[in-house]
C-alpha positions as CSV (number, residue, x, y, z in Angstrom):
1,X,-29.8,10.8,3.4
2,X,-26.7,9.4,5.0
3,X,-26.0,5.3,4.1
4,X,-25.8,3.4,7.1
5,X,-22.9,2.0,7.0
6,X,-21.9,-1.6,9.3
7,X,-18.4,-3.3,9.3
8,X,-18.3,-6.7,9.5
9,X,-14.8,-8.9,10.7
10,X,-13.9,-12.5,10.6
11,X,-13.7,-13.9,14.0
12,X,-9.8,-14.5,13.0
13,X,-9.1,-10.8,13.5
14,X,-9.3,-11.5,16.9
15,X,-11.5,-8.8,18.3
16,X,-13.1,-10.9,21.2
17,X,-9.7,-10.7,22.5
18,X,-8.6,-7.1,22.0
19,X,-9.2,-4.0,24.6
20,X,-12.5,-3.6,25.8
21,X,-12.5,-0.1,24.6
22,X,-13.1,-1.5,21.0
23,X,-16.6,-3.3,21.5
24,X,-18.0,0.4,21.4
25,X,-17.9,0.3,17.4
26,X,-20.3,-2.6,17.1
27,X,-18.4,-4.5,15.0
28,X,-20.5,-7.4,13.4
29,X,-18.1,-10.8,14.4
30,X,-18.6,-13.7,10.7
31,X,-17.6,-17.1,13.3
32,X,-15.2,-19.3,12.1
33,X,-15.6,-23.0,13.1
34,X,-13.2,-25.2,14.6
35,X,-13.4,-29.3,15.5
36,X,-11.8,-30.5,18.0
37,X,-11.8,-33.9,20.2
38,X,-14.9,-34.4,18.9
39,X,-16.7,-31.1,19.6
40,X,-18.1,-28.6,17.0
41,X,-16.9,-24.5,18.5
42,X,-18.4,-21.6,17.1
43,X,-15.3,-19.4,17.6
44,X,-15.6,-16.3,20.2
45,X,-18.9,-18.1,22.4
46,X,-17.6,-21.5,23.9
47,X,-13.7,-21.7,23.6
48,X,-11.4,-20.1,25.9
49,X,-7.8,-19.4,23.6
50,X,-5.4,-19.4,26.7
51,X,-7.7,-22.4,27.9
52,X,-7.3,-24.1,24.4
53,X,-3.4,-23.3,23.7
54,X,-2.7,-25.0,27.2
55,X,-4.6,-28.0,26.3
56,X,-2.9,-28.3,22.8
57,X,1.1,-28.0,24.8
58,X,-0.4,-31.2,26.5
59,X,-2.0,-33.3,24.0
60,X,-1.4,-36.8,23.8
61,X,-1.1,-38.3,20.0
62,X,-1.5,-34.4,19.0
63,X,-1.1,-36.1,15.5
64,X,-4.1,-37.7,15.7
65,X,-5.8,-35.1,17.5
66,X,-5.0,-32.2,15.4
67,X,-7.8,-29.1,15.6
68,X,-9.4,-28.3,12.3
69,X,-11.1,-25.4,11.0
70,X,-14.0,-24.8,8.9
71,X,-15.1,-21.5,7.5
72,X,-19.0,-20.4,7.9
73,X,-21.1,-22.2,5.2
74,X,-23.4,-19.9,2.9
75,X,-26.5,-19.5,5.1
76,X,-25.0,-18.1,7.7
77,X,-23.4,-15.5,5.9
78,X,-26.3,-14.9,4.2
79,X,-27.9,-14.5,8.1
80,X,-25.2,-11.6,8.8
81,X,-26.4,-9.7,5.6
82,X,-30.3,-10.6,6.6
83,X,-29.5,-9.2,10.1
84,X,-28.0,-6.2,8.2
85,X,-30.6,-4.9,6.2
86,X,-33.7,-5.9,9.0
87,X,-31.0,-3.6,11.6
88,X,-31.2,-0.7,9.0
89,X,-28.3,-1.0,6.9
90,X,-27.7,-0.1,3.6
91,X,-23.7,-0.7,3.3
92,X,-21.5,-3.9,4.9
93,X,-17.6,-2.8,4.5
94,X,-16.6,-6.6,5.1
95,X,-12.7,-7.6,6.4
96,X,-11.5,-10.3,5.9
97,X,-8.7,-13.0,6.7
98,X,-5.8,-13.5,4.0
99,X,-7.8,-15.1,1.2
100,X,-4.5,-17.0,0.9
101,X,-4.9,-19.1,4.2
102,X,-9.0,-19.0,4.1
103,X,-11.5,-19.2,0.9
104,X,-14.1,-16.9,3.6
105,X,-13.2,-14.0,1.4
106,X,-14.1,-15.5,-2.2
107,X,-17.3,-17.3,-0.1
108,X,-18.7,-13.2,1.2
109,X,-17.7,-11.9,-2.0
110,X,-19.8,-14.9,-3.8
111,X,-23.1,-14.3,-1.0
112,X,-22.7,-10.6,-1.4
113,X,-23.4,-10.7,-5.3
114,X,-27.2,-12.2,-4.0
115,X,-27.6,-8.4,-2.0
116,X,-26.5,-5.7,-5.1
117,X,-30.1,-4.9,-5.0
118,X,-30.7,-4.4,-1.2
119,X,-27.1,-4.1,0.0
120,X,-24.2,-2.6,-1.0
121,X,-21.5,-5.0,0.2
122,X,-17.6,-4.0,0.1
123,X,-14.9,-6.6,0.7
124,X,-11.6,-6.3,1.6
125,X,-8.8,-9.0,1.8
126,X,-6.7,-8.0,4.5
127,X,-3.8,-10.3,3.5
128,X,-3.3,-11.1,6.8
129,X,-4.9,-12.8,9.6
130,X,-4.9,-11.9,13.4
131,X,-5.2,-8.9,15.3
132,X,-3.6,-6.9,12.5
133,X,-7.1,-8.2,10.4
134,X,-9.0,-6.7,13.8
135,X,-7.5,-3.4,13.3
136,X,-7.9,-2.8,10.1
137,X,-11.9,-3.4,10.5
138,X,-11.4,-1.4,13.9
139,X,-10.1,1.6,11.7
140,X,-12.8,1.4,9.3
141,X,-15.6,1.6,12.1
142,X,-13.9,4.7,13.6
143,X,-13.8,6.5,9.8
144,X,-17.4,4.9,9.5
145,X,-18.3,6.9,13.1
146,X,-16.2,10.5,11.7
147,X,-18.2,10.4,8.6
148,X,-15.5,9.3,6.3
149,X,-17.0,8.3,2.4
150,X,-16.1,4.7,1.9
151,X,-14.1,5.3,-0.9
152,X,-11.9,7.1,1.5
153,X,-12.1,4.7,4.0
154,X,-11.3,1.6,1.7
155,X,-8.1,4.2,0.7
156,X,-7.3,4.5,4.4
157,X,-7.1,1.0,4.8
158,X,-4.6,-0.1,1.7
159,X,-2.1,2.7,2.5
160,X,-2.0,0.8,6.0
161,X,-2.3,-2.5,4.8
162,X,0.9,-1.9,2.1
163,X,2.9,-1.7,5.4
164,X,1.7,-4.0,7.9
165,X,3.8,-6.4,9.7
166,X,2.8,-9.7,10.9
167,X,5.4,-12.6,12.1
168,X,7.3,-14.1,14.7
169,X,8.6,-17.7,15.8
170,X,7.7,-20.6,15.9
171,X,9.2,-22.3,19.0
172,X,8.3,-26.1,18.3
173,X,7.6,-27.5,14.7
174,X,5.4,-30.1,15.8
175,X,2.0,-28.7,14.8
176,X,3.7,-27.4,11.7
177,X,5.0,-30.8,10.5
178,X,1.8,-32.1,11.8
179,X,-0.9,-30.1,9.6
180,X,1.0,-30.2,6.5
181,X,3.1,-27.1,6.4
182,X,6.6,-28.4,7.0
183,X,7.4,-32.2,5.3
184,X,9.7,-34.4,4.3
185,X,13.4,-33.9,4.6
186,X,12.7,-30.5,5.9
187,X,10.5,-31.4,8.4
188,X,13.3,-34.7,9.9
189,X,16.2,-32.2,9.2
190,X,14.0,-29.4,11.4
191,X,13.3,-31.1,14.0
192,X,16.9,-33.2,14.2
193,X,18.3,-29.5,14.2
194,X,16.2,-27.7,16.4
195,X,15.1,-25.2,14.0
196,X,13.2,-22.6,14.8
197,X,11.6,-20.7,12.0
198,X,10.4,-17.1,11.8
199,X,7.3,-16.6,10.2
200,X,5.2,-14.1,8.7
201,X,3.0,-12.3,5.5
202,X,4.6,-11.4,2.3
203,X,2.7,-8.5,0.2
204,X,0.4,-10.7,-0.8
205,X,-1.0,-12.0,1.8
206,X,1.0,-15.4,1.9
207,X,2.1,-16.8,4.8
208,X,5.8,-18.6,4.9
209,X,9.1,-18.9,6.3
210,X,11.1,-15.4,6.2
211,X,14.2,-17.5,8.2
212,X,14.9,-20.5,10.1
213,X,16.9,-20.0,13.2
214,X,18.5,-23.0,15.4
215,X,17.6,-22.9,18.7
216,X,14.5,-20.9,20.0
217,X,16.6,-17.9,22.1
218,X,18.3,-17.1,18.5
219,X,15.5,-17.0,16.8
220,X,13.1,-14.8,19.4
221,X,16.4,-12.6,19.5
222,X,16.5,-12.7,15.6
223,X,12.4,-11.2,15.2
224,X,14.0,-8.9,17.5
225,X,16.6,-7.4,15.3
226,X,13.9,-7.6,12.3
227,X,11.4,-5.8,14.3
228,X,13.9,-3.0,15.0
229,X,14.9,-2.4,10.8
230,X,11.2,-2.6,10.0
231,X,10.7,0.2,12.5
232,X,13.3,2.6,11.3
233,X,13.5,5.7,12.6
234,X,9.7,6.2,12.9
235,X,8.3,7.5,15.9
236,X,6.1,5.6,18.4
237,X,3.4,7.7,17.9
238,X,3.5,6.6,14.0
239,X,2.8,3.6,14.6
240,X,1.1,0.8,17.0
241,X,3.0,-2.4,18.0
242,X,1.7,-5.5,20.6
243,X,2.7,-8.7,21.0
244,X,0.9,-12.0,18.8
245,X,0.8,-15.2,20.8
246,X,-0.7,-17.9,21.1
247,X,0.8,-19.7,24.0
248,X,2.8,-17.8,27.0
249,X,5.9,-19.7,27.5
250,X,7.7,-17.8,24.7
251,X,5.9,-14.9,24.6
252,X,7.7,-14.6,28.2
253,X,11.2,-15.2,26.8
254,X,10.3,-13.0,24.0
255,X,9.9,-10.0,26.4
256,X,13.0,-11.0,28.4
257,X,15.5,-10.6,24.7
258,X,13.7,-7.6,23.4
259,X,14.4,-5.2,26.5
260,X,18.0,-5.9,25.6
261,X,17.1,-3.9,22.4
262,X,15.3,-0.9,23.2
263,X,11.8,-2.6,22.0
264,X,8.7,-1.1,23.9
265,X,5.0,-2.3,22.6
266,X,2.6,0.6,22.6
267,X,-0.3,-1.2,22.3
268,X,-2.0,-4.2,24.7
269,X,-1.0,-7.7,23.8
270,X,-3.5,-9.9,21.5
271,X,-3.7,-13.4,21.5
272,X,-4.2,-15.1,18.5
273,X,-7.7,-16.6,18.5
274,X,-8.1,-20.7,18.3
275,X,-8.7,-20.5,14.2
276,X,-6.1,-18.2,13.8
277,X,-3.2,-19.8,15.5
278,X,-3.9,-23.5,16.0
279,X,-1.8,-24.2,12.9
280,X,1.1,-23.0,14.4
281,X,0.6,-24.7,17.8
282,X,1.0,-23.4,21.2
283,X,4.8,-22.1,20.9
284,X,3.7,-19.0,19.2
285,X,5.2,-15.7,19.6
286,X,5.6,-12.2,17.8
287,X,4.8,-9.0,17.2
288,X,2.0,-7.0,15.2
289,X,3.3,-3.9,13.8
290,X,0.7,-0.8,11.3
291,X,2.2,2.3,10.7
292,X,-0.5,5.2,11.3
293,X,-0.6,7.7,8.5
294,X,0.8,11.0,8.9
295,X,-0.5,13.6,8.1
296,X,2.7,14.7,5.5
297,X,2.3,11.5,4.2
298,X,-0.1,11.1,1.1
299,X,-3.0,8.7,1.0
300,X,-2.4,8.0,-2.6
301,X,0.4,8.0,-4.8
């Protein structure tokens, strides 16, 4: 007999957000907790992202006020795999957020080792956070739905993942200085200089700095030209590429520069959810870019 197989996503990957087309694969959402003013969200139920970013461009004593995040405890990952196995299942294939900006990864692969007898758990450090997390769990469900062994499916997913592209600017340093990601001298000499930096995922899953860029217009028109040498010469049927946001104000100056160089997004725009982009404040905008496997292209090496 066929495993049942269920895919499970952090809410980071942003799947509330994305086409409605996508809720058809049942994707079981692991909620990420965020404080903020004094009130306890569970992420995708009571918390509005386009609601929250405008909120956060107004904040008075944002310092003070910052939003924090908190990922779920033990017991209620435990009530995911419960709610697995009463529903039928006999195999979670469980993505995750970049184990480098969230320890939700190690804490599902530490509940999961409670379930070898009942449950046959995989996870899957998606070394990167976002929509591009949502996909990947998306593209599991549809191999999941075709039949696809999960060996092959896990495969699927690392030939995409060694390619995936993640980053754009930061317009305003202020919520970067303020939750510990830019100090010091940098963070006086930044702001002094109007320094915008472009940010994004190394291979590993790390999130950083790939340049800093004075003034915002340079910058957006900067993750422009990067954009375009990451695409190459592929075709736009190779791959699928939206916008990441988290407030609109750049995002519309970000679509203004990249007609100037031929850039077209094939895919709806996803905006980042509250946990996933209140670190980098309301200023927030880039691009999402997976390559889609050809079929003269091997799965392995």
């Amino acid at each position: 007999m066929a495993s049942k197989r269920l895919v499970m996503c952090t809410s980071t990957g942003c799947i509330d957000y994305a086409p409605a087309e996508y809720k058809k694969y049942n994707i079981d959402i692991l909620r990420i907790h965020l404080s903020f003013r004094g009130t306890d969200y569970l992420e995708g139920y009571d918390l509005e992202p386009d609601k929250f970013y405008a909120e956060l461009e107004t904040l008075e004593d944002a310092k003070n006020n910052l939003p924090k995040t908190s990922m779920p405890n033990v017991e209620e990952i435990n009530a995911h795999f419960e709610a697995a196995i009463a529903n039928g299942y006999d195999e979670v294939i469980a993505v995750c957020i970049s184990a480098y900006l969230s320890n939700t990864y190690s804490a599902v692969v530490q509940a999961a080792k409670a379930y070898e007898d009942r449950l046959k758990v995989t996870v899957i450090d998606t070394k990167t956070n976002s929509f591009n997390e949502g996909y990947l769990a998306i593209k599991a469900a549809q191999l999941v739905e075709e039949g696809v062994p999960t060996e092959t499916v896990i495969k699927e997913l690392n030939w995409i993942m060694k390619t995936q592209e993640f980053f754009g600017v930061d317009g305003k340093l202020d919520y970067l200085i303020y939750n510990g990601r830019l100090k010091g001298g940098k963070a006086f000499i930044g702001k002094m200089m109007s320094i915008c930096p472009i940010v994004g995922f190394d291979r590993d899953g790390v999130l950083g700095s790939m340049e800093s860029v004075r003034t915002q217009k340079k910058a957006l028109n900067r993750a422009c030209e990067i954009l375009k040498e990451k695409i190459g010469d592929r075709a736009p049927e190779d791959y699928l590429l939206w916008h990441c946001y988290t407030g609109t104000s750049l995002l519309d100056q970000l679509k203004e520069i990249e007609q100037k160089h031929g850039i077209q997004t094939n895919h709806p725009a996803v905006i980042m959810s509250p946990t996933s982009g209140c670190h980098n404040g309301p200023w927030f905008a880039g691009y999402g870019l997976l390559f889609l496997r050809r079929d003269d292209e091997p799965l392995e090496d």
